[in-house]
PDB file of N, CA, C and O in Angstrom:
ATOM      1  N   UNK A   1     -99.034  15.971  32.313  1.00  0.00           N
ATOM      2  CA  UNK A   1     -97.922  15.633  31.470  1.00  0.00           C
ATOM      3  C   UNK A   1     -97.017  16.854  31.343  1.00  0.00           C
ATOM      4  O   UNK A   1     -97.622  17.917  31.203  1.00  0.00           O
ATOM      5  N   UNK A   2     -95.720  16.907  31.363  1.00  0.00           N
ATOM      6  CA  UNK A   2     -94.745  17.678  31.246  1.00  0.00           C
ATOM      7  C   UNK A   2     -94.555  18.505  29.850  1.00  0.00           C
ATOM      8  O   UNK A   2     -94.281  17.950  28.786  1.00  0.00           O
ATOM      9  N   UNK A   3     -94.680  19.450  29.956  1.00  0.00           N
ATOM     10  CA  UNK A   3     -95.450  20.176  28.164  1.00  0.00           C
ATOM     11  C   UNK A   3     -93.788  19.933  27.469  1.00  0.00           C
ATOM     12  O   UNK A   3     -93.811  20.306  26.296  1.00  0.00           O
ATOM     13  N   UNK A   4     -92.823  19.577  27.754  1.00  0.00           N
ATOM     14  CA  UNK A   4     -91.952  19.246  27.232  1.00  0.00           C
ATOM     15  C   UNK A   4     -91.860  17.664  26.588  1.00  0.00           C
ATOM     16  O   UNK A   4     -91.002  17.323  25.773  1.00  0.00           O
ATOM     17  N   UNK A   5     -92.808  16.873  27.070  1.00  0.00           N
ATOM     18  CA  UNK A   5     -92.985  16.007  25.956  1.00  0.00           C
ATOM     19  C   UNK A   5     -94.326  16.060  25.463  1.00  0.00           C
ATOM     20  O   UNK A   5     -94.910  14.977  25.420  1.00  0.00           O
ATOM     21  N   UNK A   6     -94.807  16.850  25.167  1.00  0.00           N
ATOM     22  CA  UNK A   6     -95.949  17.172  24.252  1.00  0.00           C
ATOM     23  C   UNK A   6     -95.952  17.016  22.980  1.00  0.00           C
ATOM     24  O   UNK A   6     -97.049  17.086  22.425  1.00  0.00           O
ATOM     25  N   UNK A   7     -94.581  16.726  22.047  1.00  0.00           N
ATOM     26  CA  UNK A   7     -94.790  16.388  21.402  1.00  0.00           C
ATOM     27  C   UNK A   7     -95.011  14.485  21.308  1.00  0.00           C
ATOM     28  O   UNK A   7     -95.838  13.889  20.618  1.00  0.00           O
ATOM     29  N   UNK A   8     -94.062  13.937  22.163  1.00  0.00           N
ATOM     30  CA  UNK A   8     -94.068  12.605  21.885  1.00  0.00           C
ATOM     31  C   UNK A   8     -95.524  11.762  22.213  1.00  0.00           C
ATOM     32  O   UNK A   8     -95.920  10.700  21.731  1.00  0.00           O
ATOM     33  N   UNK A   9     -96.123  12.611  23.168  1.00  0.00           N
ATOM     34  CA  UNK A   9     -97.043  12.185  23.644  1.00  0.00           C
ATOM     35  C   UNK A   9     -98.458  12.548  22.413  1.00  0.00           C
ATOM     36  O   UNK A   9     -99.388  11.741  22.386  1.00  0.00           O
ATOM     37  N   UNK A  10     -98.488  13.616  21.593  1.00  0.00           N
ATOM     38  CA  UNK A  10     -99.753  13.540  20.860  1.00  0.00           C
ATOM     39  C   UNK A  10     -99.371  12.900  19.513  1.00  0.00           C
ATOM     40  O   UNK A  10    -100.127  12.836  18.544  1.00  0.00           O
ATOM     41  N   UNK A  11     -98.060  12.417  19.568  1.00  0.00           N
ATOM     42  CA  UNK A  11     -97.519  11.200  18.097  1.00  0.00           C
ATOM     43  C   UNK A  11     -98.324  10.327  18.727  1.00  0.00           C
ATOM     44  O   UNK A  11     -99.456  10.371  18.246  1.00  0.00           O
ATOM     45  N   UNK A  12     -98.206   9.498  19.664  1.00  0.00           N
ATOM     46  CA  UNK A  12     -98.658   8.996  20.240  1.00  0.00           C
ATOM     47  C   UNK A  12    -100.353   9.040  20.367  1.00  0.00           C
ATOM     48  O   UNK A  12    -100.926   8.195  19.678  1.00  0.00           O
ATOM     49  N   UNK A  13    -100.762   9.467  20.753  1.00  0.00           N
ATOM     50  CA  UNK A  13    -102.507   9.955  20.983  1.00  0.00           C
ATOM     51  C   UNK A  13    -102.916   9.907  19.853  1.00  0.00           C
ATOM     52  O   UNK A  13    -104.104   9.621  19.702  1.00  0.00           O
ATOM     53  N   UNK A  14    -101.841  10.245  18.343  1.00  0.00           N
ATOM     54  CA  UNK A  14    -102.292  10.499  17.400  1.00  0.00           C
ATOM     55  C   UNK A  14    -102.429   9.133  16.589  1.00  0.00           C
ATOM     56  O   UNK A  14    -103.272   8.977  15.706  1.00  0.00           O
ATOM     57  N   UNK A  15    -101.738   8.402  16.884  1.00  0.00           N
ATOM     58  CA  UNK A  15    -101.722   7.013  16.657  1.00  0.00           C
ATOM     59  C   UNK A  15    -102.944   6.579  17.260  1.00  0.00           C
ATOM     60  O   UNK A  15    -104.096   6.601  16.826  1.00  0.00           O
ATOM     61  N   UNK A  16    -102.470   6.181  18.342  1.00  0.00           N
ATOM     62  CA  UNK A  16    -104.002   5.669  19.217  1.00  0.00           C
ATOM     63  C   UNK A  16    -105.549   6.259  18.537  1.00  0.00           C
ATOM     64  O   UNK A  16    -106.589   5.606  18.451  1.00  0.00           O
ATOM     65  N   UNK A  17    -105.391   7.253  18.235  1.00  0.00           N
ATOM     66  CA  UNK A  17    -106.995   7.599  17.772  1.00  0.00           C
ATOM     67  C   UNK A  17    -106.969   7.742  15.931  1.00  0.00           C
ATOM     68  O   UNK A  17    -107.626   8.240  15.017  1.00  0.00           O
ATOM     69  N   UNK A  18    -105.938   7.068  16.131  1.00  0.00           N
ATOM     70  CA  UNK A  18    -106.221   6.781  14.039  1.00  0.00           C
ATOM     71  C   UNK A  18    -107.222   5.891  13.716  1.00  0.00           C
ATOM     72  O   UNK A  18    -107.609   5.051  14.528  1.00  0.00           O
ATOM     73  N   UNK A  19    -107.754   6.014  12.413  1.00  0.00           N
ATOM     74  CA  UNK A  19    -108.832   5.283  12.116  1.00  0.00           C
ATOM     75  C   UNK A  19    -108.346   3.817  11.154  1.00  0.00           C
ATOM     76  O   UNK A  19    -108.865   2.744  10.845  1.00  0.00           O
ATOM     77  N   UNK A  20    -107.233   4.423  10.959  1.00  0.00           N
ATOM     78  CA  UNK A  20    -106.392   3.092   9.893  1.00  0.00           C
ATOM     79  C   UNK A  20    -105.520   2.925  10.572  1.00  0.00           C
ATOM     80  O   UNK A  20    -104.552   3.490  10.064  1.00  0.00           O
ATOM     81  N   UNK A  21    -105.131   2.233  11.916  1.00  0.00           N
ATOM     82  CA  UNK A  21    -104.037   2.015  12.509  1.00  0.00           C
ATOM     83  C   UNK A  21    -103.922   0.535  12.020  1.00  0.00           C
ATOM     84  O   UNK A  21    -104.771  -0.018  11.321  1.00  0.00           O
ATOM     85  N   UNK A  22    -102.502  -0.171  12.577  1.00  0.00           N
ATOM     86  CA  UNK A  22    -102.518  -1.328  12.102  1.00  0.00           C
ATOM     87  C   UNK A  22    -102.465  -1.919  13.579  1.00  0.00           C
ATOM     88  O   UNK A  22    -101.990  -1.332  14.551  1.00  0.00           O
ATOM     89  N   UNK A  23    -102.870  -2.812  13.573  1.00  0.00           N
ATOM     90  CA  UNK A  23    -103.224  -4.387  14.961  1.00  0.00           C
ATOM     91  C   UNK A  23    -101.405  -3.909  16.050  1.00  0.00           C
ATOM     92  O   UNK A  23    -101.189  -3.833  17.259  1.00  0.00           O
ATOM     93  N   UNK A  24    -100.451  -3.692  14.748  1.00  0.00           N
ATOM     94  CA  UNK A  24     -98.951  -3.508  15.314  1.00  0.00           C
ATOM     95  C   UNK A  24     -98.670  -2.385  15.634  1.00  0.00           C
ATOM     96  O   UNK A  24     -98.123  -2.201  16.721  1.00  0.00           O
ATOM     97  N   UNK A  25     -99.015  -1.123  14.629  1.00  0.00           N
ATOM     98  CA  UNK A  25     -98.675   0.286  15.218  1.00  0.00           C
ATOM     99  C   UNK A  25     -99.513   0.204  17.017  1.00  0.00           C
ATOM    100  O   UNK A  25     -99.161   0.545  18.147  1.00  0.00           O
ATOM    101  N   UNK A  26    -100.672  -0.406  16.446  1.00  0.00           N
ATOM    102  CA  UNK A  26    -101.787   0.085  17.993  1.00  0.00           C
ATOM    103  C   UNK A  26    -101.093  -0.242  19.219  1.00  0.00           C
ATOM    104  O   UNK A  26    -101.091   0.468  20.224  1.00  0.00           O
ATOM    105  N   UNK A  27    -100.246  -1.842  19.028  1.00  0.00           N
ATOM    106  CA  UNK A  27     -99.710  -2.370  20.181  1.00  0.00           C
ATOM    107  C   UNK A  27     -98.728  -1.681  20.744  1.00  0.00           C
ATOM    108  O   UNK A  27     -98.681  -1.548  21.967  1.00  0.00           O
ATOM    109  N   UNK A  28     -97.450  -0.940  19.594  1.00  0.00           N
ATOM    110  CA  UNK A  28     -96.684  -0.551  19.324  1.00  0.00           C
ATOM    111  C   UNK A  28     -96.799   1.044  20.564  1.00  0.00           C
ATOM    112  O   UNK A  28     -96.341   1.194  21.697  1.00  0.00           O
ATOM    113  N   UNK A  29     -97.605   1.970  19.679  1.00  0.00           N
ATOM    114  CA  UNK A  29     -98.023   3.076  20.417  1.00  0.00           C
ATOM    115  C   UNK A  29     -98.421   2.713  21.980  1.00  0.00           C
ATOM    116  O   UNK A  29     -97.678   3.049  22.903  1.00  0.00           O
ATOM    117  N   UNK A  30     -99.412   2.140  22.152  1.00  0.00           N
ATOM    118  CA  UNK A  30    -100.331   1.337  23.718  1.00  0.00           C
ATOM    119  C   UNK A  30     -98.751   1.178  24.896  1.00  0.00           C
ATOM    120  O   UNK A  30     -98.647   1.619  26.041  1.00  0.00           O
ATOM    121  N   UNK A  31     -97.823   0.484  24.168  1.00  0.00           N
ATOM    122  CA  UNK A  31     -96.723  -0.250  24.992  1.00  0.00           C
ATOM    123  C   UNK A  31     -95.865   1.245  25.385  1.00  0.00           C
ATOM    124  O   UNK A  31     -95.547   1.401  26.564  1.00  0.00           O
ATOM    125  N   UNK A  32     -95.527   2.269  24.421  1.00  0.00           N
ATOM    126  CA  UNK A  32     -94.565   3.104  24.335  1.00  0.00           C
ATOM    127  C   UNK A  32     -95.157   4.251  25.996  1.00  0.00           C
ATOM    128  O   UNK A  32     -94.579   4.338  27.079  1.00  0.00           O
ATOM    129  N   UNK A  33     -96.663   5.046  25.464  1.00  0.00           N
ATOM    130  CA  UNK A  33     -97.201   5.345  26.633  1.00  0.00           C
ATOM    131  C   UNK A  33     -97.507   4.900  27.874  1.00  0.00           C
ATOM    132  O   UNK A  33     -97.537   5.642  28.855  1.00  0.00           O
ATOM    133  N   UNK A  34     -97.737   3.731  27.901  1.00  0.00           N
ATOM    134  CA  UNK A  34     -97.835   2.923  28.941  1.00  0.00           C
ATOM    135  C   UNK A  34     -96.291   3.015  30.044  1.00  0.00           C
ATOM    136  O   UNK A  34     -96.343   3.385  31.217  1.00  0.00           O
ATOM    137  N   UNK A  35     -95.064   2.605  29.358  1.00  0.00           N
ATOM    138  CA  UNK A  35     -94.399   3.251  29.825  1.00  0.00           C
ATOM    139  C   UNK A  35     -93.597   4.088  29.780  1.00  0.00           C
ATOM    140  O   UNK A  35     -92.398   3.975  30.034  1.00  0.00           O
ATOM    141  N   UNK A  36     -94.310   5.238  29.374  1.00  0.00           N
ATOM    142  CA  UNK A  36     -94.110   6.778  29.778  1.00  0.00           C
ATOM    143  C   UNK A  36     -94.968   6.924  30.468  1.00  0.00           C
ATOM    144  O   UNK A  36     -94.455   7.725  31.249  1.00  0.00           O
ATOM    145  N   UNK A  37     -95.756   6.798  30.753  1.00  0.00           N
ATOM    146  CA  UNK A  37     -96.832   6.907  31.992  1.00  0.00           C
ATOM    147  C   UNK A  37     -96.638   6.480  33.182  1.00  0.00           C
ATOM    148  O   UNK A  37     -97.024   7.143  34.144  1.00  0.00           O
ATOM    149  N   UNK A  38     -95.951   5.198  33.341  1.00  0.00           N
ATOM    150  CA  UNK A  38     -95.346   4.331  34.660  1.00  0.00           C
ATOM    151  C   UNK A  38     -93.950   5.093  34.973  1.00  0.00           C
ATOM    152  O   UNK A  38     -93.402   4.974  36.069  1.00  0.00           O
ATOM    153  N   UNK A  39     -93.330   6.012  33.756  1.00  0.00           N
ATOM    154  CA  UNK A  39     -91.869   6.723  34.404  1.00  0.00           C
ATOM    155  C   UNK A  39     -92.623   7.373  34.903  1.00  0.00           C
ATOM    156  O   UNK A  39     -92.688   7.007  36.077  1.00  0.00           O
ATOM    157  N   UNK A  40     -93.412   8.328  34.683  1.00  0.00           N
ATOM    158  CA  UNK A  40     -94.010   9.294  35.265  1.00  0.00           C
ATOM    159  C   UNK A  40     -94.239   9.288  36.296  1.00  0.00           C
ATOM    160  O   UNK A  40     -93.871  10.227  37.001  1.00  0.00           O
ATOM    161  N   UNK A  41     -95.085   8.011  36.918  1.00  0.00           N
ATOM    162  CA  UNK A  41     -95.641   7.556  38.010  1.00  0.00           C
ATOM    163  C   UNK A  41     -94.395   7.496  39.278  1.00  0.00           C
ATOM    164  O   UNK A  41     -94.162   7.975  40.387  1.00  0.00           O
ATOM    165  N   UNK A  42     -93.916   6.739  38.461  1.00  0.00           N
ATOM    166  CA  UNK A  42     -92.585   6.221  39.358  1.00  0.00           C
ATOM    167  C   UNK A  42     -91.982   7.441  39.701  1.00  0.00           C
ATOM    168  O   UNK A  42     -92.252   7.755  40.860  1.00  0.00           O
ATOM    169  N   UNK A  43     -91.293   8.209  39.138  1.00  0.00           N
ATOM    170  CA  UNK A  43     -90.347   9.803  39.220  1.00  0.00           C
ATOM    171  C   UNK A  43     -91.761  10.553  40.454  1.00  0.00           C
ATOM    172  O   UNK A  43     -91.381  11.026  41.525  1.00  0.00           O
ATOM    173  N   UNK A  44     -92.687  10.551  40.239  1.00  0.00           N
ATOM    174  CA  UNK A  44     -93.552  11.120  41.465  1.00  0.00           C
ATOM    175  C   UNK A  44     -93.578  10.418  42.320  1.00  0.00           C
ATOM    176  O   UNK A  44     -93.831  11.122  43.297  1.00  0.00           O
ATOM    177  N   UNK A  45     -93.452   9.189  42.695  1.00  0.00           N
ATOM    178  CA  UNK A  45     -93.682   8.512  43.762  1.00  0.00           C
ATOM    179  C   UNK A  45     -92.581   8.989  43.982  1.00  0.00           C
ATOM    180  O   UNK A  45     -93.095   9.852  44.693  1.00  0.00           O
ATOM    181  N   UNK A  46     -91.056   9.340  44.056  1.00  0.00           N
ATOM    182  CA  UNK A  46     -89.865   9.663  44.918  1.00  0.00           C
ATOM    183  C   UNK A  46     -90.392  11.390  45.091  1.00  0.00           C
ATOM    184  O   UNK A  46     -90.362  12.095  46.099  1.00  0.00           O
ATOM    185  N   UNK A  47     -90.749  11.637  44.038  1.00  0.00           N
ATOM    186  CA  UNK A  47     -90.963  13.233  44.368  1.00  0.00           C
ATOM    187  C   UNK A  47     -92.101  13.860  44.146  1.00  0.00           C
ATOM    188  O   UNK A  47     -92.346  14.717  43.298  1.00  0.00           O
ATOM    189  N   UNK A  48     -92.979  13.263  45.174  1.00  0.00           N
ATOM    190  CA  UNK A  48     -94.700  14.075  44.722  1.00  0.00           C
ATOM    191  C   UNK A  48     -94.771  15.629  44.389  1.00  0.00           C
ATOM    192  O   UNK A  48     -94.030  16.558  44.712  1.00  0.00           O
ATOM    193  N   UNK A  49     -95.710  15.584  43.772  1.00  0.00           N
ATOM    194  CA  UNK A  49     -96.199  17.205  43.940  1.00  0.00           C
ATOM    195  C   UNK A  49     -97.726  16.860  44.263  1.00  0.00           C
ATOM    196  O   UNK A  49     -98.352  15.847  44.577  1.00  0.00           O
ATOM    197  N   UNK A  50     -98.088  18.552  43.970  1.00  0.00           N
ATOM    198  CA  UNK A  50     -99.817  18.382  44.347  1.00  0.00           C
ATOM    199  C   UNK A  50    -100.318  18.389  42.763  1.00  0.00           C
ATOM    200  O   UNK A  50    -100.649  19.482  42.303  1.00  0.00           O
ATOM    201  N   UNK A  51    -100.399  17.027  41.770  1.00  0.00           N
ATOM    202  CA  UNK A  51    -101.167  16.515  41.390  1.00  0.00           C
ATOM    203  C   UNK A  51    -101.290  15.429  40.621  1.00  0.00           C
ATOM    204  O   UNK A  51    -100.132  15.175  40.290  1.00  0.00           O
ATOM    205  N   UNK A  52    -102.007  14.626  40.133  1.00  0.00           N
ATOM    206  CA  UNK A  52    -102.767  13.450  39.692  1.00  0.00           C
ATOM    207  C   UNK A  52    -102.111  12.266  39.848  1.00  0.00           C
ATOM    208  O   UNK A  52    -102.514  11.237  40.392  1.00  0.00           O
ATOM    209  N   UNK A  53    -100.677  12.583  39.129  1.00  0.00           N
ATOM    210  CA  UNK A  53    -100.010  11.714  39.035  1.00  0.00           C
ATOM    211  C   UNK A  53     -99.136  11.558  39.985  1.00  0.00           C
ATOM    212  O   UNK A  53     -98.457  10.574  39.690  1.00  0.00           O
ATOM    213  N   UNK A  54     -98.727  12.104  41.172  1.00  0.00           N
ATOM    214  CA  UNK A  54     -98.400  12.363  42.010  1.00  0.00           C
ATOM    215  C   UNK A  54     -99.484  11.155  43.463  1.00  0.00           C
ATOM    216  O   UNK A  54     -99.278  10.234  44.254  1.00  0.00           O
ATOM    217  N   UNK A  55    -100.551  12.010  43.000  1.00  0.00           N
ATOM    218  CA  UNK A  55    -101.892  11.003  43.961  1.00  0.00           C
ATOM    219  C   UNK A  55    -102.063   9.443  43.330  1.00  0.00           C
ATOM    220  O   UNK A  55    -102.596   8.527  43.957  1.00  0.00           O
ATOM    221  N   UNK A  56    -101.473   9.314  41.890  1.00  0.00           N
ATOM    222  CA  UNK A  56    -101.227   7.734  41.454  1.00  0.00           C
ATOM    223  C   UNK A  56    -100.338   7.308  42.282  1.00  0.00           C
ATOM    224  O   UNK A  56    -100.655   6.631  43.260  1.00  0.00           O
ATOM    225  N   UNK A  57     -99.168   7.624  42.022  1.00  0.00           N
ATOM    226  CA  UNK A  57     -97.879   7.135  42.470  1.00  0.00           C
ATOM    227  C   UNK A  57     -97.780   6.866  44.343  1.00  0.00           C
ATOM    228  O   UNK A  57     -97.004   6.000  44.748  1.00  0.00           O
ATOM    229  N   UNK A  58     -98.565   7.623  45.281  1.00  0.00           N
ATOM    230  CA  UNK A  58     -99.352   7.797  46.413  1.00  0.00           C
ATOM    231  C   UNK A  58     -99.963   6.160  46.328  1.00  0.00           C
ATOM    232  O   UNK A  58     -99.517   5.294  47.080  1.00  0.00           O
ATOM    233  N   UNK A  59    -100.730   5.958  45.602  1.00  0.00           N
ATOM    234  CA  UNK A  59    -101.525   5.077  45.518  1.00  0.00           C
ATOM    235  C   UNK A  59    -101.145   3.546  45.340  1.00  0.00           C
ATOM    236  O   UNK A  59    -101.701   2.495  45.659  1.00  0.00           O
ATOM    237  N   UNK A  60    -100.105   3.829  44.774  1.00  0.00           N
ATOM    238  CA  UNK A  60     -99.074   2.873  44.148  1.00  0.00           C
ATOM    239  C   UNK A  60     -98.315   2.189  45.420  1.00  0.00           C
ATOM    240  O   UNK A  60     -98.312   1.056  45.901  1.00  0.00           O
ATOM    241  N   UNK A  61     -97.635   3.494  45.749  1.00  0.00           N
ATOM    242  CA  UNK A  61     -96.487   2.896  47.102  1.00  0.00           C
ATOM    243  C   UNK A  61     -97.548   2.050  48.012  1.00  0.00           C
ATOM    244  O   UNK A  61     -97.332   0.880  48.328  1.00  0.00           O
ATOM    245  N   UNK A  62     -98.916   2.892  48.465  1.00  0.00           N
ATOM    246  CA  UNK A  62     -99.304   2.208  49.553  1.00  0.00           C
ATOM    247  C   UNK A  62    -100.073   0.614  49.004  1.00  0.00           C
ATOM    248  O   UNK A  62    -100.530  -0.292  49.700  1.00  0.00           O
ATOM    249  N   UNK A  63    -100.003   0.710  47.815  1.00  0.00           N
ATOM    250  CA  UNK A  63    -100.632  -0.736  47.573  1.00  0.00           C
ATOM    251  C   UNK A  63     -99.530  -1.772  47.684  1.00  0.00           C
ATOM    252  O   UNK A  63     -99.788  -2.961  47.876  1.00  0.00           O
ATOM    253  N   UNK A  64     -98.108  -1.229  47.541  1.00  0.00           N
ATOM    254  CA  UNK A  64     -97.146  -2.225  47.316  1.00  0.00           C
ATOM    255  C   UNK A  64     -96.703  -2.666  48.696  1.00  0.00           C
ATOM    256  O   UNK A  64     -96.375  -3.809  49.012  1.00  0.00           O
ATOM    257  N   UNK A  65     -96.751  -1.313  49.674  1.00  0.00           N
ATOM    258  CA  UNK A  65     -96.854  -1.768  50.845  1.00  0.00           C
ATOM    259  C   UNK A  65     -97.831  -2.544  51.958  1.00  0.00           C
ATOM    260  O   UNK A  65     -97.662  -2.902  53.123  1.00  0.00           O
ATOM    261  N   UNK A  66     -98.590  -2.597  51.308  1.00  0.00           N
ATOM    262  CA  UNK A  66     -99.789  -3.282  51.558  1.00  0.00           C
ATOM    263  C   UNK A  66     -99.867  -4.712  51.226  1.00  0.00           C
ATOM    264  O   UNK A  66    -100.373  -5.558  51.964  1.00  0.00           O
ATOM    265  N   UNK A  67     -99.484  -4.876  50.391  1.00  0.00           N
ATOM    266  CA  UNK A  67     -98.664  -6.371  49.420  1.00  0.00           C
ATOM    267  C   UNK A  67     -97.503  -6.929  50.321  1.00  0.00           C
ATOM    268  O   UNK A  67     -97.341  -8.082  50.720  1.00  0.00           O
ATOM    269  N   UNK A  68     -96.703  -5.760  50.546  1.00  0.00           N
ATOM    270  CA  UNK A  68     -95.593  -6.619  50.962  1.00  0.00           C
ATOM    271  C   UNK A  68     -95.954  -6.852  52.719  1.00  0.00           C
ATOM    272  O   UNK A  68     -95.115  -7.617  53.195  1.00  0.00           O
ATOM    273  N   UNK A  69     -96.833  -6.449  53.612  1.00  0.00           N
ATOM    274  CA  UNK A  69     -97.374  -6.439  54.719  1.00  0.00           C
ATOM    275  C   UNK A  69     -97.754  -8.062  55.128  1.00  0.00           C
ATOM    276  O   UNK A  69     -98.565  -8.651  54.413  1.00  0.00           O
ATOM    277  N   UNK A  70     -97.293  -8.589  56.009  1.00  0.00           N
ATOM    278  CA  UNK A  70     -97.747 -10.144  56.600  1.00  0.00           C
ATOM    279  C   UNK A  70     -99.409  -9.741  56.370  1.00  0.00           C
ATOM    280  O   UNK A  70     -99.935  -8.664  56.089  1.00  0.00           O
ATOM    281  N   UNK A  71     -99.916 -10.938  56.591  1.00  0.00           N
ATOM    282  CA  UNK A  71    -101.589 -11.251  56.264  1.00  0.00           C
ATOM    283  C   UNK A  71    -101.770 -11.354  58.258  1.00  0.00           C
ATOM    284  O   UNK A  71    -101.100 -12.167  58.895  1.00  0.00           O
ATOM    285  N   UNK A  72    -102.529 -10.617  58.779  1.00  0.00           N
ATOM    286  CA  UNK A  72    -102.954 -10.616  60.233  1.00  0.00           C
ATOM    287  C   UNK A  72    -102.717 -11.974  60.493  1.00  0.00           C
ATOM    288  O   UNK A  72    -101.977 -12.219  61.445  1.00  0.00           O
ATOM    289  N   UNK A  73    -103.518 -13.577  59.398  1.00  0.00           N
ATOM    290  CA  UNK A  73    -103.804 -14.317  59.878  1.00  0.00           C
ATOM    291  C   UNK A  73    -102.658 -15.196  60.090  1.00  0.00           C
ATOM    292  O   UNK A  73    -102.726 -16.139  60.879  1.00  0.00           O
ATOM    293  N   UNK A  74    -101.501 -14.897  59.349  1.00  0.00           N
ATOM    294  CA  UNK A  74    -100.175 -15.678  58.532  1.00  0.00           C
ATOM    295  C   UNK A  74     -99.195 -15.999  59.738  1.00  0.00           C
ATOM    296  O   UNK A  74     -98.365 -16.900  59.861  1.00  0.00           O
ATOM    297  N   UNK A  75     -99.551 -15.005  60.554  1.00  0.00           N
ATOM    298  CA  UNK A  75     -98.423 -15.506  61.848  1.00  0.00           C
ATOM    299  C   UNK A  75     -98.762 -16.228  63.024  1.00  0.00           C
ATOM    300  O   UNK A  75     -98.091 -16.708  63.938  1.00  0.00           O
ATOM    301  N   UNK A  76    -100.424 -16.165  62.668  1.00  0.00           N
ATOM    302  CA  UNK A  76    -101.053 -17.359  63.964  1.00  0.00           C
ATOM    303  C   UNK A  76    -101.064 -18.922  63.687  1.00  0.00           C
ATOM    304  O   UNK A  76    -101.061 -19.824  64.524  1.00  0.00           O
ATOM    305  N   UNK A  77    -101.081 -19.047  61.857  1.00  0.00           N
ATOM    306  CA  UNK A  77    -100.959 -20.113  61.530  1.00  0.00           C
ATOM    307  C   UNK A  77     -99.601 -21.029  61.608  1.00  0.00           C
ATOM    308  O   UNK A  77     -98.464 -20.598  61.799  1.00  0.00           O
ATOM    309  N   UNK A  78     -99.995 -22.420  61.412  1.00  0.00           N
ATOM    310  CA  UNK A  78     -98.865 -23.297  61.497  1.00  0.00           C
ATOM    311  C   UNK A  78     -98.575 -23.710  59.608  1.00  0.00           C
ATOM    312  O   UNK A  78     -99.515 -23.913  58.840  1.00  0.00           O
ATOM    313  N   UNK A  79     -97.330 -23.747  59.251  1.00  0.00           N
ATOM    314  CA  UNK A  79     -97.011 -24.247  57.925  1.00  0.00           C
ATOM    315  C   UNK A  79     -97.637 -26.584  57.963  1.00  0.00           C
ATOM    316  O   UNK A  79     -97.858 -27.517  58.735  1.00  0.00           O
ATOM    317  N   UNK A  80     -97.605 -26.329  56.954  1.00  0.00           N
ATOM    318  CA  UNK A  80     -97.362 -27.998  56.820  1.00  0.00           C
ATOM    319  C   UNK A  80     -96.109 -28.535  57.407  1.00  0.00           C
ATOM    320  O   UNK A  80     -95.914 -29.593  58.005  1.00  0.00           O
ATOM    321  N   UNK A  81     -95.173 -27.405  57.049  1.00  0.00           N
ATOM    322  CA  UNK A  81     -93.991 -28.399  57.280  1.00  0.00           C
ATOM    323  C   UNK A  81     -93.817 -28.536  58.788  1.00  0.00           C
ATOM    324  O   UNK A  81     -93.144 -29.455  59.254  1.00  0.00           O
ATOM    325  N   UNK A  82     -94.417 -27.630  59.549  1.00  0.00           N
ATOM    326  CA  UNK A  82     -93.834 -27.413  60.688  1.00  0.00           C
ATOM    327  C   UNK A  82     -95.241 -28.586  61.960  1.00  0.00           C
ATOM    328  O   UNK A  82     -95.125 -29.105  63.070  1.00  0.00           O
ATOM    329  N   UNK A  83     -95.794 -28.543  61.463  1.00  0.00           N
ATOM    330  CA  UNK A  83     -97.109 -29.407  61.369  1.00  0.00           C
ATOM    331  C   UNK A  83     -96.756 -30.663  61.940  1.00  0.00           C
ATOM    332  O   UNK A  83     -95.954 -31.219  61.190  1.00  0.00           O
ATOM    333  N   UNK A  84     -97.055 -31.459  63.116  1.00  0.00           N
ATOM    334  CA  UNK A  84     -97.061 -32.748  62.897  1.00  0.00           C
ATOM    335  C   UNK A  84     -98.292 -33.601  62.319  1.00  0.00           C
ATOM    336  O   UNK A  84     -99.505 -33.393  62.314  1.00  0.00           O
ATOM    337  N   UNK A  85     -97.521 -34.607  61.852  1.00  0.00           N
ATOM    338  CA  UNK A  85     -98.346 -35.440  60.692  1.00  0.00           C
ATOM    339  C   UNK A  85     -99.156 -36.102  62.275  1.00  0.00           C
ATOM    340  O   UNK A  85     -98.816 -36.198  63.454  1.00  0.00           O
ATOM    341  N   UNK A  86    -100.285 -36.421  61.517  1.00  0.00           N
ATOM    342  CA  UNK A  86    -101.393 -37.213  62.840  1.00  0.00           C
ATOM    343  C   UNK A  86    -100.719 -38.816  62.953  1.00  0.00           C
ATOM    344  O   UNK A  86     -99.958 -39.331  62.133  1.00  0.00           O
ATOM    345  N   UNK A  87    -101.204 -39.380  64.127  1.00  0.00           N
ATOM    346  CA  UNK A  87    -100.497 -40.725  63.733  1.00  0.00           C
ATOM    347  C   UNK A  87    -101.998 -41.941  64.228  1.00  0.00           C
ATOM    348  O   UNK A  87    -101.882 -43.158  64.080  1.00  0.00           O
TER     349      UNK A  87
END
């Protein structure tokens, strides 16, 4: 984490590990880090360095590319539509 948001981030932590939080602060806090954590991710995936979050964001691209990749089997197959009906 960037020691320049060190503070927002242990408001945060500090919430999360309260003992009297409410059902709403918890969601509240959970949602806020969550994404500050995904900017994070994201801003390293264009510009890695050597660490963690950097090897997330690594992890990230190749899953999405991996997602967006045809299925080996997808181009040998025939659709329905293209299919003739039996007669």
């Amino acid at each position: 984490m960037p020691y320049e948001d060190h503070e927002f981030f242990q408001e945060h932590a500090g919430v999360t590990n309260a003992r009297f939080k409410t059902p709403q602060a918890a969601a509240a806090t959970t949602r806020e880090l969550r994404r500050y954590v995904s900017g994070l991710i994201e801003a390293k995936m264009d510009d890695p360095a050597e660490d963690v979050l950097s090897d997330l964001g690594a992890r990230v691209k190749e899953a999405i590319s991996a997602w967006r990749r045809p299925l080996p089997w997808s181009t040998s197959c025939s659709s329905p539509a293209t299919t003739p009906a039996p007669t």
